[in-house]
CHARMM internal coordinates of N, CA and C (Angstrom, degrees):
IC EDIT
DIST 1 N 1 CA 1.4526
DIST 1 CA 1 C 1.5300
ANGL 1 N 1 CA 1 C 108.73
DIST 1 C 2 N 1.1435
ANGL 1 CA 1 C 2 N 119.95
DIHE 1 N 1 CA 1 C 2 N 109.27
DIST 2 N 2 CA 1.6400
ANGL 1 C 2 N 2 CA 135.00
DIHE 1 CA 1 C 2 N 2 CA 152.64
DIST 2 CA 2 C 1.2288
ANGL 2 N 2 CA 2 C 132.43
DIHE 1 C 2 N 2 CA 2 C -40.77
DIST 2 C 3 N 1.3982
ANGL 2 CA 2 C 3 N 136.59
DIHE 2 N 2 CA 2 C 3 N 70.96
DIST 3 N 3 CA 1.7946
ANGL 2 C 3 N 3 CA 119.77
DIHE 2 CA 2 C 3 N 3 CA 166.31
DIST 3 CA 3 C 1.2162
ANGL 3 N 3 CA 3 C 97.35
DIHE 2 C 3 N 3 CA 3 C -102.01
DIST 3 C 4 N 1.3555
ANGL 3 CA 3 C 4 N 102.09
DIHE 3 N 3 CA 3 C 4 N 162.90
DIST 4 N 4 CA 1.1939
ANGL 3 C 4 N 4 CA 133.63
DIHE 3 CA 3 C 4 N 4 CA 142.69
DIST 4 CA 4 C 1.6692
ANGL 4 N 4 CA 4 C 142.82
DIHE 3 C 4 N 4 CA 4 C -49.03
DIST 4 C 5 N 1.4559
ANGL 4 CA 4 C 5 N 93.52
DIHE 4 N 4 CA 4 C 5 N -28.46
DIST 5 N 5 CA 1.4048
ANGL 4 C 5 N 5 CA 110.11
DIHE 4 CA 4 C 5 N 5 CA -170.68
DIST 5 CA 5 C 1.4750
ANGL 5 N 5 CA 5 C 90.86
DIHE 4 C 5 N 5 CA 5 C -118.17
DIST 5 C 6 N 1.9208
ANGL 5 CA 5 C 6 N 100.97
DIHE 5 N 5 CA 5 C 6 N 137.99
DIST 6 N 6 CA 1.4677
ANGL 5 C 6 N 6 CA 105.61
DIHE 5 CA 5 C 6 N 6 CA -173.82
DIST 6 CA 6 C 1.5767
ANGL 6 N 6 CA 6 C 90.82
DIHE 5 C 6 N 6 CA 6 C -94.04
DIST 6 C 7 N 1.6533
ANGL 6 CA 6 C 7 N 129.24
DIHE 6 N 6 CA 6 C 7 N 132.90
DIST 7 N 7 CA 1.4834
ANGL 6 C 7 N 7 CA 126.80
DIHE 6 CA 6 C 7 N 7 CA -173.36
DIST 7 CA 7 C 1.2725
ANGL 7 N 7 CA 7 C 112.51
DIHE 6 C 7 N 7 CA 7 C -87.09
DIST 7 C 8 N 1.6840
ANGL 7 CA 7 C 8 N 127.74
DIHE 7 N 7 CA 7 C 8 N -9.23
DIST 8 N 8 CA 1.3236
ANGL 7 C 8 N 8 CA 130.83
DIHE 7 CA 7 C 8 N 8 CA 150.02
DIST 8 CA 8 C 1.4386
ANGL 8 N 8 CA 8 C 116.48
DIHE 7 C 8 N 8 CA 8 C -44.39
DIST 8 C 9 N 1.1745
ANGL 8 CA 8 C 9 N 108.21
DIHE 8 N 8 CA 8 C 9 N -69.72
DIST 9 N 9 CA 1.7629
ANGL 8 C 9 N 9 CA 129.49
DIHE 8 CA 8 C 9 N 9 CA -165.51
DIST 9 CA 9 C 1.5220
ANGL 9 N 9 CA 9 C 95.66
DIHE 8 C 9 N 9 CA 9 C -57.65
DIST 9 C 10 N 1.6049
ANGL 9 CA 9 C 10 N 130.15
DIHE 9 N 9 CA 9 C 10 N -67.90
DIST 10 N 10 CA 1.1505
ANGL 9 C 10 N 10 CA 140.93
DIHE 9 CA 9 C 10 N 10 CA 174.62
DIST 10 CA 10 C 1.8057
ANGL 10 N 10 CA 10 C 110.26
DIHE 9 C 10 N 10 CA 10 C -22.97
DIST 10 C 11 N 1.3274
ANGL 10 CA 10 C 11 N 103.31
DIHE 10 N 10 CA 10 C 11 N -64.80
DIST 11 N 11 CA 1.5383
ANGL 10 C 11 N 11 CA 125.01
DIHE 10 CA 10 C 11 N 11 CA 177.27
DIST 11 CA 11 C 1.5526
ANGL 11 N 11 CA 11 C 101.54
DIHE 10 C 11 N 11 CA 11 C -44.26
DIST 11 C 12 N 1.2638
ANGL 11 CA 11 C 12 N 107.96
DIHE 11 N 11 CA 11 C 12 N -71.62
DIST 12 N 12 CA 1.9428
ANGL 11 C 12 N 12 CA 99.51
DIHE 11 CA 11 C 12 N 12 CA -165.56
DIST 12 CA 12 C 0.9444
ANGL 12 N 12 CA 12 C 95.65
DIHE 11 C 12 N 12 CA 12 C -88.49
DIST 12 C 13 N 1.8889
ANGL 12 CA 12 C 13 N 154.24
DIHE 12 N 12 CA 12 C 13 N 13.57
DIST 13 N 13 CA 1.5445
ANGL 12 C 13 N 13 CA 118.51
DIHE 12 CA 12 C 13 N 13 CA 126.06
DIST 13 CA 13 C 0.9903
ANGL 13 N 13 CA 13 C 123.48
DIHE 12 C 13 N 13 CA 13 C -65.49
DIST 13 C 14 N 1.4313
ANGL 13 CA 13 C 14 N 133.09
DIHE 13 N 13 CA 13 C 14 N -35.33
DIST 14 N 14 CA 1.7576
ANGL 13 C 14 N 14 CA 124.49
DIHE 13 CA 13 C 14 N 14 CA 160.24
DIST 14 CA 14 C 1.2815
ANGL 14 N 14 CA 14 C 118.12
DIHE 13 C 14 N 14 CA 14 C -56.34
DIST 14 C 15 N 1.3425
ANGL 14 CA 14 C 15 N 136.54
DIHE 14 N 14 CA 14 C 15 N -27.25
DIST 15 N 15 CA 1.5606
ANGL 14 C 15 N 15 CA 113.54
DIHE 14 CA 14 C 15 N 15 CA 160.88
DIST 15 CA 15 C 1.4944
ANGL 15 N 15 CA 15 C 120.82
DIHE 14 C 15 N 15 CA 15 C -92.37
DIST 15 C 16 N 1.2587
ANGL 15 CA 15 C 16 N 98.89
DIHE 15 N 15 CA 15 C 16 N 9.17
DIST 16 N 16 CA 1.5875
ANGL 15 C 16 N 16 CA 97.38
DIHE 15 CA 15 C 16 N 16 CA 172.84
DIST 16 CA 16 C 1.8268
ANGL 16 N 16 CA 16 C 95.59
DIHE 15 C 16 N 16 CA 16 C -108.71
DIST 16 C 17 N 1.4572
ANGL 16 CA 16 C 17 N 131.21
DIHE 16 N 16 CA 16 C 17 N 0.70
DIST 17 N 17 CA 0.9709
ANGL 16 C 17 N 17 CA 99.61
DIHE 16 CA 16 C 17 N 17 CA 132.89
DIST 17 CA 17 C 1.3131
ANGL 17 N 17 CA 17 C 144.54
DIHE 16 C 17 N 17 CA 17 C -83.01
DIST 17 C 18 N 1.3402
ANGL 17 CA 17 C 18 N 99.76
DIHE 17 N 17 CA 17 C 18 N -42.75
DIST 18 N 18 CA 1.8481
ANGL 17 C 18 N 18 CA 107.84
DIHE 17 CA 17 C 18 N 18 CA 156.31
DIST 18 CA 18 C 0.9316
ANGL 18 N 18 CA 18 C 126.83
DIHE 17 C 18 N 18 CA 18 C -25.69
DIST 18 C 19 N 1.4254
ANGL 18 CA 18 C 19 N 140.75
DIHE 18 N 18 CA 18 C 19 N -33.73
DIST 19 N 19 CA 1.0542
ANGL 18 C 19 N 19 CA 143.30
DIHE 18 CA 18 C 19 N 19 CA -167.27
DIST 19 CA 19 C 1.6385
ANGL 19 N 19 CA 19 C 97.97
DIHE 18 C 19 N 19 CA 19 C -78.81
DIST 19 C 20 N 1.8830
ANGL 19 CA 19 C 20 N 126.61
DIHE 19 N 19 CA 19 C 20 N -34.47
DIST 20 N 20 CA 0.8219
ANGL 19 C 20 N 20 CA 114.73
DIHE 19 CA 19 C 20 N 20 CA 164.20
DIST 20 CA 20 C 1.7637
ANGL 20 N 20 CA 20 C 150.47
DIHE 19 C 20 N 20 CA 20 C -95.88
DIST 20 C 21 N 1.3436
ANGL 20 CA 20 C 21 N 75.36
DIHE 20 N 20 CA 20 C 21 N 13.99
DIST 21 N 21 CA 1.4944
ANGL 20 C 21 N 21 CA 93.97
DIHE 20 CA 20 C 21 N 21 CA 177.96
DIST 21 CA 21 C 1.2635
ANGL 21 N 21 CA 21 C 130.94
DIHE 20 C 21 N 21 CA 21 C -124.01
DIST 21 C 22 N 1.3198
ANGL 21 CA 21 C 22 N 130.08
DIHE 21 N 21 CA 21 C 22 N 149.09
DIST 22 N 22 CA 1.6279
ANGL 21 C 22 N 22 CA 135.50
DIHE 21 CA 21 C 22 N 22 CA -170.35
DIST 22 CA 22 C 0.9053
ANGL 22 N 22 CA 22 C 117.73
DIHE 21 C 22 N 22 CA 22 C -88.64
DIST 22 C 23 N 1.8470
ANGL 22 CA 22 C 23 N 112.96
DIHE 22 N 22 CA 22 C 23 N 169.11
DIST 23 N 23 CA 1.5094
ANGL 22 C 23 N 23 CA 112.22
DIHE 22 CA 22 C 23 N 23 CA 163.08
DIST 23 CA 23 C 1.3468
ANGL 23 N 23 CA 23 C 125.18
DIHE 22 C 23 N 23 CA 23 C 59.21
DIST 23 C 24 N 1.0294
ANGL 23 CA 23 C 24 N 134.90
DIHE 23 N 23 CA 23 C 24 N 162.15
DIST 24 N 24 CA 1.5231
ANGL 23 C 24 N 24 CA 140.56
DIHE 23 CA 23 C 24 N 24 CA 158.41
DIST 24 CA 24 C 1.3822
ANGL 24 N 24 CA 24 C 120.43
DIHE 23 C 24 N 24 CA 24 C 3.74
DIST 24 C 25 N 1.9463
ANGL 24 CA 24 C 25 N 123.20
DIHE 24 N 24 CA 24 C 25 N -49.21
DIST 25 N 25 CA 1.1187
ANGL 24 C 25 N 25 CA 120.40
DIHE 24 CA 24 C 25 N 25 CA 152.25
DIST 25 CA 25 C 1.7569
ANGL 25 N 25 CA 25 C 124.95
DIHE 24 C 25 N 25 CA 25 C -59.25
DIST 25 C 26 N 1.1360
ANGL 25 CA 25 C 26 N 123.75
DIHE 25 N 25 CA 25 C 26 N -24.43
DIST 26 N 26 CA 1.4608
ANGL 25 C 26 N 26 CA 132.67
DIHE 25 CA 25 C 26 N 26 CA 154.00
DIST 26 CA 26 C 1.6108
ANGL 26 N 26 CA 26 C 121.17
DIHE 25 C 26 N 26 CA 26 C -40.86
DIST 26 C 27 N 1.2352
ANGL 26 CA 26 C 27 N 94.84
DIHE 26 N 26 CA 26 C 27 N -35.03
DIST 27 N 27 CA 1.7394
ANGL 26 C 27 N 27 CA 108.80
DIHE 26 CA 26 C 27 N 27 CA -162.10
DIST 27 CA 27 C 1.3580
ANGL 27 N 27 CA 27 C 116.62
DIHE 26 C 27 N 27 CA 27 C -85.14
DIST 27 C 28 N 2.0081
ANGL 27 CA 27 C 28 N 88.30
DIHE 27 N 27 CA 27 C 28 N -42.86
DIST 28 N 28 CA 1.5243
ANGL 27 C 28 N 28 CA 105.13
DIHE 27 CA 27 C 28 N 28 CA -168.07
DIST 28 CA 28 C 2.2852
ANGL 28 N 28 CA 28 C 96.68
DIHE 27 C 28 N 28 CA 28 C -73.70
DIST 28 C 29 N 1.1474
ANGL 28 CA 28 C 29 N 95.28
DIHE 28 N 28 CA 28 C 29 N -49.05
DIST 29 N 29 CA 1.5166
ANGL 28 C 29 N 29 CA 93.99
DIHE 28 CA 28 C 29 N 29 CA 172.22
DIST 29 CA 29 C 1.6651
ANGL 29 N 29 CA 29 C 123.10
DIHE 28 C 29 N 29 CA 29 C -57.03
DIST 29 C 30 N 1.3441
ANGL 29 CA 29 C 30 N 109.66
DIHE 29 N 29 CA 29 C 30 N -20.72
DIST 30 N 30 CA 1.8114
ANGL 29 C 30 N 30 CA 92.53
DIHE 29 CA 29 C 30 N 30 CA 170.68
DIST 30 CA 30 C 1.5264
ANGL 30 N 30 CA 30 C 96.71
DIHE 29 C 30 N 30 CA 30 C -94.52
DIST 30 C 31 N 1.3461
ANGL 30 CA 30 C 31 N 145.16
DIHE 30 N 30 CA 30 C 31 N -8.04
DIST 31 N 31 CA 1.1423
ANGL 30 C 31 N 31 CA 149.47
DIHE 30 CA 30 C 31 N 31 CA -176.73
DIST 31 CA 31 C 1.8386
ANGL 31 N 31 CA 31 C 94.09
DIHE 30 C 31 N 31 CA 31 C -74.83
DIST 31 C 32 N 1.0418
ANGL 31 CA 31 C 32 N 107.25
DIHE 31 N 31 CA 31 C 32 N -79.31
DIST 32 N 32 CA 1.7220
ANGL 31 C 32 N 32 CA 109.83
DIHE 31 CA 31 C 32 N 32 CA 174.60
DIST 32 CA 32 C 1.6407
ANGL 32 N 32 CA 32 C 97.15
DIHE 31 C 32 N 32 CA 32 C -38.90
DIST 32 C 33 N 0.6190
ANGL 32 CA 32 C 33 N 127.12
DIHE 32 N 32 CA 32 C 33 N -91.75
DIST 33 N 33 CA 2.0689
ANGL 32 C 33 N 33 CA 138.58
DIHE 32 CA 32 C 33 N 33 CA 169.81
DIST 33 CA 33 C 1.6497
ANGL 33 N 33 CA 33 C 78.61
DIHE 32 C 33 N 33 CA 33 C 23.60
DIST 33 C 34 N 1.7333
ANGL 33 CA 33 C 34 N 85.73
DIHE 33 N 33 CA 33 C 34 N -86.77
DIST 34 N 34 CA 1.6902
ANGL 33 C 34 N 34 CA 91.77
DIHE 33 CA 33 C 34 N 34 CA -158.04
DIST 34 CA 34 C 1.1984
ANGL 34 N 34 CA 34 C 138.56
DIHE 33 C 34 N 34 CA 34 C -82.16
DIST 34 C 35 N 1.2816
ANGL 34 CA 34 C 35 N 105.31
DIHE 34 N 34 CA 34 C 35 N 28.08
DIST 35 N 35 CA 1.5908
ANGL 34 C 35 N 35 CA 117.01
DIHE 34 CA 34 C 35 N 35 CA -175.44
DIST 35 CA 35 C 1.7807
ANGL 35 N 35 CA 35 C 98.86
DIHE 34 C 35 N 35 CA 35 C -118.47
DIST 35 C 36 N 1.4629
ANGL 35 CA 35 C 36 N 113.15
DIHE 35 N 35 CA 35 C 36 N -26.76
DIST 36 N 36 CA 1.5362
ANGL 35 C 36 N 36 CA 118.39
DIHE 35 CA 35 C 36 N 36 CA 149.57
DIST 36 CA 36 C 1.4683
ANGL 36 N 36 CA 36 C 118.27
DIHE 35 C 36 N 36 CA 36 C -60.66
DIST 36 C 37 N 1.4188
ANGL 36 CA 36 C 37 N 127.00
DIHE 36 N 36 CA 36 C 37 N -49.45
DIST 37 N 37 CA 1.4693
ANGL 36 C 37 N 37 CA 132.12
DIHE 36 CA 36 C 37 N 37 CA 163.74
DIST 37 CA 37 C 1.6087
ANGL 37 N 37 CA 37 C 109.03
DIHE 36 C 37 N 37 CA 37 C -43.76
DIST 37 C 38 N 1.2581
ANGL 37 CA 37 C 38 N 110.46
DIHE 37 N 37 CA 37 C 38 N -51.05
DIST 38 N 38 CA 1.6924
ANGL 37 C 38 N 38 CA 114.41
DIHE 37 CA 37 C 38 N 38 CA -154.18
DIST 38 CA 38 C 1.9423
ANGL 38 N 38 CA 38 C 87.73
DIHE 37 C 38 N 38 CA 38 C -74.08
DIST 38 C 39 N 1.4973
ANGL 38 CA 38 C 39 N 118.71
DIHE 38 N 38 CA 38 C 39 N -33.59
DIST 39 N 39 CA 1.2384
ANGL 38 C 39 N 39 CA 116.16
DIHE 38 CA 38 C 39 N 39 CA 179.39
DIST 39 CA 39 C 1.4446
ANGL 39 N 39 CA 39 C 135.23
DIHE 38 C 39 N 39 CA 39 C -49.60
DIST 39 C 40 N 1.6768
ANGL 39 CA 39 C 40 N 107.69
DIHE 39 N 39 CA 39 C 40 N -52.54
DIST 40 N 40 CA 1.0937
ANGL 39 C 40 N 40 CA 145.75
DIHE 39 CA 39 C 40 N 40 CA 175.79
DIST 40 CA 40 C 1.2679
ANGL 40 N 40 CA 40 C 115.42
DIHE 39 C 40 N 40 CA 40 C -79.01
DIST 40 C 41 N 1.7317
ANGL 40 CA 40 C 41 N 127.95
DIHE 40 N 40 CA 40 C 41 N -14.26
DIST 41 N 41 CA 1.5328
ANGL 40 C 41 N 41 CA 139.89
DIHE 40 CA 40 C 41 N 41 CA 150.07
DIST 41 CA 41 C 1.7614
ANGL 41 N 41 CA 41 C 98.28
DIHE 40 C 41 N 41 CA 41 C -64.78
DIST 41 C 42 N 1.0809
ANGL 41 CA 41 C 42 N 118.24
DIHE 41 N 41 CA 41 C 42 N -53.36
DIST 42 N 42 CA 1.4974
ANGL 41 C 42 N 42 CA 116.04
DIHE 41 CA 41 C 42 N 42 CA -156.62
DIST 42 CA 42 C 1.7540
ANGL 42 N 42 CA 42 C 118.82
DIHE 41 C 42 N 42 CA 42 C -62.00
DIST 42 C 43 N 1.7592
ANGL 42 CA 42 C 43 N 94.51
DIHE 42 N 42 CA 42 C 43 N -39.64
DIST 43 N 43 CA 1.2328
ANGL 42 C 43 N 43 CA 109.55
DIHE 42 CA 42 C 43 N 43 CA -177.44
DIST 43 CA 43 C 1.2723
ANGL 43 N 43 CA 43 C 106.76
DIHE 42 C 43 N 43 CA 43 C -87.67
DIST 43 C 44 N 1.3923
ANGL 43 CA 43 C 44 N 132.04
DIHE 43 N 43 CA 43 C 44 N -0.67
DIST 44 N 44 CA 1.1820
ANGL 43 C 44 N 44 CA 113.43
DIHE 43 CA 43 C 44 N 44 CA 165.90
DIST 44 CA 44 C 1.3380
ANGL 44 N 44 CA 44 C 105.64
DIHE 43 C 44 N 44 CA 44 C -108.33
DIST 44 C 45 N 1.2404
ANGL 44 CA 44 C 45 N 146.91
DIHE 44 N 44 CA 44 C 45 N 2.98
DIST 45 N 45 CA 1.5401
ANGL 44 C 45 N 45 CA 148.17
DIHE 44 CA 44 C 45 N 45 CA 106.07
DIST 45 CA 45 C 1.1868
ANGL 45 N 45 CA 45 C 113.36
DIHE 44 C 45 N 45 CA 45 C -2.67
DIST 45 C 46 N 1.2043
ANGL 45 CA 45 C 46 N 118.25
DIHE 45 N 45 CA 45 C 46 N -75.61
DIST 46 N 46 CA 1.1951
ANGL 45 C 46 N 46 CA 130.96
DIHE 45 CA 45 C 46 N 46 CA -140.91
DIST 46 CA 46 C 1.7029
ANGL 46 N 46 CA 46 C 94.46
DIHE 45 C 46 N 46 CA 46 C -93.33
DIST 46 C 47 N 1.5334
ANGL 46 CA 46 C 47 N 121.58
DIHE 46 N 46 CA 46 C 47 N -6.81
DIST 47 N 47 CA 1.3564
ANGL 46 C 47 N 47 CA 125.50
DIHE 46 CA 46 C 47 N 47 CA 171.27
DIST 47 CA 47 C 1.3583
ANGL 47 N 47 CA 47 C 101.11
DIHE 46 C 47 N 47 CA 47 C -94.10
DIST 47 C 48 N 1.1652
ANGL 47 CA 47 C 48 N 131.72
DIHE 47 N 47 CA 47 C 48 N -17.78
DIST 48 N 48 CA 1.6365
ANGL 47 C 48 N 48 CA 138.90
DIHE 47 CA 47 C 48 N 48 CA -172.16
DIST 48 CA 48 C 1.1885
ANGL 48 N 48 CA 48 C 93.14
DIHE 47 C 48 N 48 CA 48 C -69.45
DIST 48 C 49 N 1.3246
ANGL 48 CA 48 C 49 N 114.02
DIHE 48 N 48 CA 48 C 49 N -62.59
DIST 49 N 49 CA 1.5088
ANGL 48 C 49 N 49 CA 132.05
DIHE 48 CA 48 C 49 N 49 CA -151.17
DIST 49 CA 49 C 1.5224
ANGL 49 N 49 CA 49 C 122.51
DIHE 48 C 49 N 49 CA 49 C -65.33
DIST 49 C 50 N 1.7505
ANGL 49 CA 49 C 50 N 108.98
DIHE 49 N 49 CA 49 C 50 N -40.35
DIST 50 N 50 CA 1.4251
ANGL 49 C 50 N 50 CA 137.93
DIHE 49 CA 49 C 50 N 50 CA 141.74
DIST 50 CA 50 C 1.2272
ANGL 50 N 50 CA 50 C 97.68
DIHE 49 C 50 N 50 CA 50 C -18.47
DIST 50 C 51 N 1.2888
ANGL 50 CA 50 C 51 N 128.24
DIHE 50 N 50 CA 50 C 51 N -90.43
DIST 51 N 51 CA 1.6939
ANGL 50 C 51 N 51 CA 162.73
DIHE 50 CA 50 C 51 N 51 CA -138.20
DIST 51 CA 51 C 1.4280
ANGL 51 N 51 CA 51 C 90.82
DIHE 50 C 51 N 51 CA 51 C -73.87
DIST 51 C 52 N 1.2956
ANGL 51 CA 51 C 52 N 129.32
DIHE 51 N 51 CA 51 C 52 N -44.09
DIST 52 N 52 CA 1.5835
ANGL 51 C 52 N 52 CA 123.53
DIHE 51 CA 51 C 52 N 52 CA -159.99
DIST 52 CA 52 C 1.5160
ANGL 52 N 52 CA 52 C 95.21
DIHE 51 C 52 N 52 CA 52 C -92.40
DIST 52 C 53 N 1.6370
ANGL 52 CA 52 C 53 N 129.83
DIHE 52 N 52 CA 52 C 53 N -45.12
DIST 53 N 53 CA 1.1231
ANGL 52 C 53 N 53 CA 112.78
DIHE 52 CA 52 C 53 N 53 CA 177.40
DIST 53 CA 53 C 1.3874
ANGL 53 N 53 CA 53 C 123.18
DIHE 52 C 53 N 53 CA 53 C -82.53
DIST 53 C 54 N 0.7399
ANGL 53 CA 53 C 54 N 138.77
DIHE 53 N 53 CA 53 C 54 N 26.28
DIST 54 N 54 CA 1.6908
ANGL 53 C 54 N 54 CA 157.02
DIHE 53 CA 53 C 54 N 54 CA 168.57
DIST 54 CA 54 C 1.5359
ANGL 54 N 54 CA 54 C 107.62
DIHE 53 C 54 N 54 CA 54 C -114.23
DIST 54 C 55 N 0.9703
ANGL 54 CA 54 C 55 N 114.67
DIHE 54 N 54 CA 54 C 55 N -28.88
DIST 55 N 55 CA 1.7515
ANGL 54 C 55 N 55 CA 119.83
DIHE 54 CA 54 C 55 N 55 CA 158.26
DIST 55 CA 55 C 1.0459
ANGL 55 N 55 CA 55 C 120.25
DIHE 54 C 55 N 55 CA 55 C -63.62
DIST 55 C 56 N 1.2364
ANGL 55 CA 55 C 56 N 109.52
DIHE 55 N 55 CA 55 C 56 N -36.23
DIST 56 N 56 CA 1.8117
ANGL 55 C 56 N 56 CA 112.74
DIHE 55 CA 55 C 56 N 56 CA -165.37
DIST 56 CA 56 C 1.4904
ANGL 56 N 56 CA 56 C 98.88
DIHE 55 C 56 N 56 CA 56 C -104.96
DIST 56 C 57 N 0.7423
ANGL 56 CA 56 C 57 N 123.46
DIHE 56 N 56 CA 56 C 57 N -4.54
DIST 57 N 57 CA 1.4794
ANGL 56 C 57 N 57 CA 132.34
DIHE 56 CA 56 C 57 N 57 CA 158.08
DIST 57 CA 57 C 1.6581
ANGL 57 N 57 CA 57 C 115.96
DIHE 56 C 57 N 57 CA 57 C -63.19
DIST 57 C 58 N 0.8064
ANGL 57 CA 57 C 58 N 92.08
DIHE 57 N 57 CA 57 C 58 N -47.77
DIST 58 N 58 CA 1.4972
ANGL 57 C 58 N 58 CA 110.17
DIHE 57 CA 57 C 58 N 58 CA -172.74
DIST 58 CA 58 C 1.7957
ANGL 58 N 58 CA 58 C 120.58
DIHE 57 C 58 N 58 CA 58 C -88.13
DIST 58 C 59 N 1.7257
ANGL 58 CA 58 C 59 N 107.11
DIHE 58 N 58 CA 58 C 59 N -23.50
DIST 59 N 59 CA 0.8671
ANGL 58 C 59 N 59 CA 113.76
DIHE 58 CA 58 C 59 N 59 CA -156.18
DIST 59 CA 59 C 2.1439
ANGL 59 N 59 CA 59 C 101.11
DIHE 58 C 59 N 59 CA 59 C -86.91
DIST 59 C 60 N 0.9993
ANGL 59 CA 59 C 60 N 123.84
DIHE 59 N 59 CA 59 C 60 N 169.61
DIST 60 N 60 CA 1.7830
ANGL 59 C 60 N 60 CA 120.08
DIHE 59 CA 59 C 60 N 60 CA -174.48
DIST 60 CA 60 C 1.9743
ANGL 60 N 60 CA 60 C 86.40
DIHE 59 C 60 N 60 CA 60 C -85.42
DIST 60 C 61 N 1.1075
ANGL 60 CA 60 C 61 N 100.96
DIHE 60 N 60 CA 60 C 61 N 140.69
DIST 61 N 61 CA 1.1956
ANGL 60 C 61 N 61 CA 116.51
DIHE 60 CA 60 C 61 N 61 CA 167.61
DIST 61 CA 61 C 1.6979
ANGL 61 N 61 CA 61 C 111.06
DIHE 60 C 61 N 61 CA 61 C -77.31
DIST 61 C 62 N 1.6377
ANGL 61 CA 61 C 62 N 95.82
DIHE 61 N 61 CA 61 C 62 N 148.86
DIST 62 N 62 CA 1.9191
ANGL 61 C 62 N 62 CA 105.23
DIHE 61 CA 61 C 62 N 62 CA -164.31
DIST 62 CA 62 C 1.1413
ANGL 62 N 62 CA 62 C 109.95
DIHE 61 C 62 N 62 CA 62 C -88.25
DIST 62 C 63 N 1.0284
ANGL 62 CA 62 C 63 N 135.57
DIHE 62 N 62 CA 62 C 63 N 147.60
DIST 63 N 63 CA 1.8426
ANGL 62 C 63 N 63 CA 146.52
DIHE 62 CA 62 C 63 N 63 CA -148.19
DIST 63 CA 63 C 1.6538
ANGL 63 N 63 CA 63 C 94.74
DIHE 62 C 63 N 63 CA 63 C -100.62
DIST 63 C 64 N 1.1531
ANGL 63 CA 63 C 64 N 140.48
DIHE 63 N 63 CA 63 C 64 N 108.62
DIST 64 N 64 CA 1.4493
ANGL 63 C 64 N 64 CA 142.98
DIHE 63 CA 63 C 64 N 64 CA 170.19
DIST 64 CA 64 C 1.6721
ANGL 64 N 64 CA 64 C 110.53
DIHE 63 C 64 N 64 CA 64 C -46.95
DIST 64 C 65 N 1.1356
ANGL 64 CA 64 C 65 N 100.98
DIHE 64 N 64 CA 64 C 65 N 173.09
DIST 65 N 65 CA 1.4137
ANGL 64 C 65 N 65 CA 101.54
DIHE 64 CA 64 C 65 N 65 CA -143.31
DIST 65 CA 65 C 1.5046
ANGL 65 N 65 CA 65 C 112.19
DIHE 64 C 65 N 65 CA 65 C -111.04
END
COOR INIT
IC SEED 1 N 1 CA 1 C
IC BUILD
């Protein structure tokens, strides 16, 4: 999947705005924070996961025991 927007970088400018702002706008910015965090967890999941099954593809299968 292709964006544009890196969801790391995105993430800790919203809590580095949070950090400067109050109230309700405080809230709504660690709320964005972590739904950019939870984003940028997934896709790099989902890049792990790429990487591991293309490994095991490749890898000699284990001799039973």
């Amino acid at each position: 999947m292709y964006t544009e927007y890196d969801p790391q970088h995105e993430a800790e400018a919203a809590m580095k705005r949070a950090a400067e702002a109050e109230g309700a706008d405080r809230q709504r910015l660690i709320q964005l924070a972590l739904a950019w965090h939870e984003l940028a967890r997934d896709l790099r999941d989902e890049h792990a996961r790429s990487l591991g099954s293309s490994r095991a593809q490749v890898s000699a299968p284990i001799a039973p025991r």
